[in-house]
C-alpha positions in Angstrom: 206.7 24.9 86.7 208.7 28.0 85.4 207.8 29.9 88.9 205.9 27.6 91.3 206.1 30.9 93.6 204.2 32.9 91.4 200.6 34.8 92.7 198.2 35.2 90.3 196.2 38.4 90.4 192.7 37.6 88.5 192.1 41.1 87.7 193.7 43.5 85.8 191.6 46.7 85.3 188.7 44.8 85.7 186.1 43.1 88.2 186.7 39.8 88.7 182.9 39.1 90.1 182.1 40.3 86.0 183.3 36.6 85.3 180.8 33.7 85.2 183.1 31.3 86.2 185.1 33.0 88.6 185.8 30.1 90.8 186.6 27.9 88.3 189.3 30.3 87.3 190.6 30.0 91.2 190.1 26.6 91.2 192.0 26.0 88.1 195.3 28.1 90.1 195.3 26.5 93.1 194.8 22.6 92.0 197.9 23.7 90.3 199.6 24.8 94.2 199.9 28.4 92.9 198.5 31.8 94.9 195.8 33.3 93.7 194.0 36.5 94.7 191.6 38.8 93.2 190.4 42.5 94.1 187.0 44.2 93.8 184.5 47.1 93.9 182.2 44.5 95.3 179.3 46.7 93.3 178.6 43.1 92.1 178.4 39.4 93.7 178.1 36.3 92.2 178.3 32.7 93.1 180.4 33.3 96.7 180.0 29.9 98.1 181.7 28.5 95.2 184.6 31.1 95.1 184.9 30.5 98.9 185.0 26.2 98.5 187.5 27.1 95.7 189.8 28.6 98.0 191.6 31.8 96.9 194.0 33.3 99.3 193.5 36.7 98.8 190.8 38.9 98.2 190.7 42.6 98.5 188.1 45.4 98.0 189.0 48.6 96.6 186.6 51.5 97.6 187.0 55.3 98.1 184.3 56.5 100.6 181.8 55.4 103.5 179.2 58.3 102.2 177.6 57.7 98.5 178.8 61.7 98.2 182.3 60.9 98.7 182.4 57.7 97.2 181.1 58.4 93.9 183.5 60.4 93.4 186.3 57.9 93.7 184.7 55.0 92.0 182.0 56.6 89.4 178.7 54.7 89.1 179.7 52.4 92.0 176.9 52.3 94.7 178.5 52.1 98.2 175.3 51.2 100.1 175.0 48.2 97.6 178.8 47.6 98.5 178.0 47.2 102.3 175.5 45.0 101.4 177.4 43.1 99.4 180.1 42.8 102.4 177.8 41.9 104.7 176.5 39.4 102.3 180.0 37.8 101.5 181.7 37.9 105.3 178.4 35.6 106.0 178.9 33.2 103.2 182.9 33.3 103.8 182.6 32.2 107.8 186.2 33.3 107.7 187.7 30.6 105.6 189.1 33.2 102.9 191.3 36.3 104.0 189.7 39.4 102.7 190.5 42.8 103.3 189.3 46.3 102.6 191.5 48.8 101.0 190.7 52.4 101.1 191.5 54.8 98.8 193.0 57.9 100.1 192.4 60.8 97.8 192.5 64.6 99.1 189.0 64.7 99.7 187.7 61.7 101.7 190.1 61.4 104.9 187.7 61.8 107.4 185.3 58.6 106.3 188.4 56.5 106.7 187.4 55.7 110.5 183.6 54.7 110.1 184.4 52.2 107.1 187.6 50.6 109.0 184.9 50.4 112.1 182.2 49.2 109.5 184.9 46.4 108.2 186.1 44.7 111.3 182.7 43.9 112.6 182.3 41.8 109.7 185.7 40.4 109.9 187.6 41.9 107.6 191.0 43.6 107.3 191.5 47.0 106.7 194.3 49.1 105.1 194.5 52.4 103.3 196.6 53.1 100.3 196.9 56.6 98.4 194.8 56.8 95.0 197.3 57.3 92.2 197.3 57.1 88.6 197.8 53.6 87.5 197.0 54.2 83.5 200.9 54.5 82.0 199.4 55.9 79.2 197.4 59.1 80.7 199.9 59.1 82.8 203.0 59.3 80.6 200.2 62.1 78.4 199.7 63.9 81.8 203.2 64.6 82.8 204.3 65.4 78.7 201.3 67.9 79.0 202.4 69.8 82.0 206.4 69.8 80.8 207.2 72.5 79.1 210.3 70.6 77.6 208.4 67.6 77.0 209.9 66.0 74.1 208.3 63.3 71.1 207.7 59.7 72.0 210.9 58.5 69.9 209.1 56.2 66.6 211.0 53.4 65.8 210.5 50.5 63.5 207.6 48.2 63.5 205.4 50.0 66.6 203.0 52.5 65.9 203.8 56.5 66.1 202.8 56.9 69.8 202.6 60.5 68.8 199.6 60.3 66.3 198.2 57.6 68.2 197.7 57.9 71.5 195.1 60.7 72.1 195.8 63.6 74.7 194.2 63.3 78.4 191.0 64.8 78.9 189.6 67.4 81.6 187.8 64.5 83.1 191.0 63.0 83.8 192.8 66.5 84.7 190.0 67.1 87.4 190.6 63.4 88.8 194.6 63.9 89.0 193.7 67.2 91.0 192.1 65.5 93.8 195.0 62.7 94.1 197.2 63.6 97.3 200.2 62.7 95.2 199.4 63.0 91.3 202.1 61.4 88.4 204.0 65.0 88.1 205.5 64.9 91.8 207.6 61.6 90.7 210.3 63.1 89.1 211.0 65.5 92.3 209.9 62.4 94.5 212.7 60.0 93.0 215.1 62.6 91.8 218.1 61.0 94.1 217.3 57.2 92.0 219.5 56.6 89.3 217.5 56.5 85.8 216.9 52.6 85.3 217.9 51.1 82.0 214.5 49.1 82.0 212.5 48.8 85.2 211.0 45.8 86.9 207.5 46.5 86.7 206.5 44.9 83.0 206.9 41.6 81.5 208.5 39.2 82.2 209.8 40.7 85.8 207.3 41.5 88.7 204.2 41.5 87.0 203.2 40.2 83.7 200.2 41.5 82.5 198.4 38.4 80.4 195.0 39.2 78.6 192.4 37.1 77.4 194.1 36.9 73.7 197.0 35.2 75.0 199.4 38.7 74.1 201.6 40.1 77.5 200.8 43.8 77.8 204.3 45.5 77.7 203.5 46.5 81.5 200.9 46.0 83.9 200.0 49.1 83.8 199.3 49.6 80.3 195.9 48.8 78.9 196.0 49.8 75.1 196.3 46.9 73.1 198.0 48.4 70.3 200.8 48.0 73.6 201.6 44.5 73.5 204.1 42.0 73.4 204.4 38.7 71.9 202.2 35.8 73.1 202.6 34.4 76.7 203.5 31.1 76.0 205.6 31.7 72.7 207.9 34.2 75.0 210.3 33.8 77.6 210.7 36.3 80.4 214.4 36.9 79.0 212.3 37.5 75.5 210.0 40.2 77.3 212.6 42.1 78.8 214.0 42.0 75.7 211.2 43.4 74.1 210.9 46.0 76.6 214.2 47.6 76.7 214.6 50.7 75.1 210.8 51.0 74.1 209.7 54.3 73.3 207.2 54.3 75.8 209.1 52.8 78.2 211.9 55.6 77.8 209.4 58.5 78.7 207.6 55.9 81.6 211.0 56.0 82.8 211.9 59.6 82.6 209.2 60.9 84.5 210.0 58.3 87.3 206.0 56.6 86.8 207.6 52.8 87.0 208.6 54.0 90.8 205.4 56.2 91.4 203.5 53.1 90.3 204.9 50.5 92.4 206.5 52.6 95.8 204.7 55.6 96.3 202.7 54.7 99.0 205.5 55.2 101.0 205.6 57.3 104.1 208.4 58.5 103.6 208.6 59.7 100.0 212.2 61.0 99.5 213.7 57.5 100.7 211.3 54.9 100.5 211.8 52.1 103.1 213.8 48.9 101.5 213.9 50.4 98.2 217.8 50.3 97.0 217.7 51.6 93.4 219.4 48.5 92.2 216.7 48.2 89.1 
């Protein structure tokens, strides 16, 4: 009633096909006449006919390769043999009633098996688009760029949070090897977005564009968070005012935003990186 406009995402660094009753999740949104739309590896299917009768209006699946060589490397311990499968599977239970689309993952690496999954994709019926891989994680992210700064200063520790600077552990090599292979890792955001004026708190987190809920009932402070010492208040105790609130001035919020990551999250898929198309600055 507070946003009858609002799309619900059933995902959120997860796999929504993980979920026994997926469909009653969808079903639950949209006898409610909201959006909802989901996104998955599709390394696992479950209960498709009911998801399909349930109607959700979106669903998208995220892969990185047509080869298991190349896409392994993208999404580790995914199969993507068992991923055709499963699309050949699900375009033949779907009959076209839901809209589903494949998004490929560009990384440095895996340009050139971009044409035989698009090809492989249509002739099931689906949509295809590409988007570049990028670090979503705020907080490996926020770690990656304070680790290659050389005037990198503390997270600031205020009152009644944790010390982000004994808590949050540094980023690994595994995770140094990954952001070599991105076409555009977190570190070029700073130089991308130089020219936008520093936002006082961006529009990313709660209780703006996306609200990240979890399955306690606490609002993540962004949606790109995912440690839960990095919450807000409960969903429905908080109003979006309340959130924002919350987020303004944050410590981790204030190095997000200095290193430019709330803009390399949401915009930098842009093909034109030094002046992204409709994007004003007016955050």
């Amino acid at each position: 009633s507070e946003n009858p406009s609002s799309i619900l995402f059933l995902y959120g660094n997860s796999e929504p096909f993980l979920h026994p009753k997926l469909p009653e999740c969808v079903a639950a949104i949209k006898v409610r006449g909201l959006n909802a739309q989901l996104s998955t590896n599709l390394n696992h299917i479950n209960r498709v006919e009911e998801l399909c009768q349930a109607g959700p209006d979106y669903v998208i699946i995220s892969l990185s390769g047509f080869t298991q060589d190349i896409y392994v490397q993208g999404h580790a311990g995914g199969n993507i043999e068992k991923v055709k499968e499963n699309m050949k599977a699900v375009a033949a239970i779907n009959k076209g009633r839901v809209n589903m689309a494949v998004n490929f993952h560009i990384y440095d690496y895996n340009q050139h098996e971009v044409a035989p999954m698009k090809k492989y994709a249509q002739s099931l019926g689906y949509g295809f688009f590409t988007s570049i891989a990028r670090a979503i994680s705020m907080e490996n992210a926020v770690q990656y760029c304070r680790s290659k700064d050389p005037e990198a200063t503390p997270f600031e520790v205020q009152e009644g949070r944790p010390d982000w600077n004994e808590v949050l552990p540094p980023v690994g090599e595994t995770y140094k090897n990954i952001m070599d292979k991105l076409l555009v890792p977190p570190t070029k955001a700073r130089e991308m977005y130089q020219h936008v004026p520093m936002a006082r708190v961006c529009p990313v987190g709660a209780g703006s564009l996306f609200t990240f809920i979890r399955h306690d009932g606490k609002t993540q402070l962004c949606a790109c968070s995912a440690d839960r010492r990095i919450t807000l208040k409960d969903y429905m105790d908080t109003t979006p005012d309340e959130m924002i609130e919350q987020r303004t001035g944050h410590s981790f919020c204030k190095q997000c935003l200095k290193y430019r990551l709330n803009l390399y999250f949401m915009i930098a898929n842009h093909p034109d990186w030094e002046s992204p198309v409709g994007f004003t600055g007016n955050v």
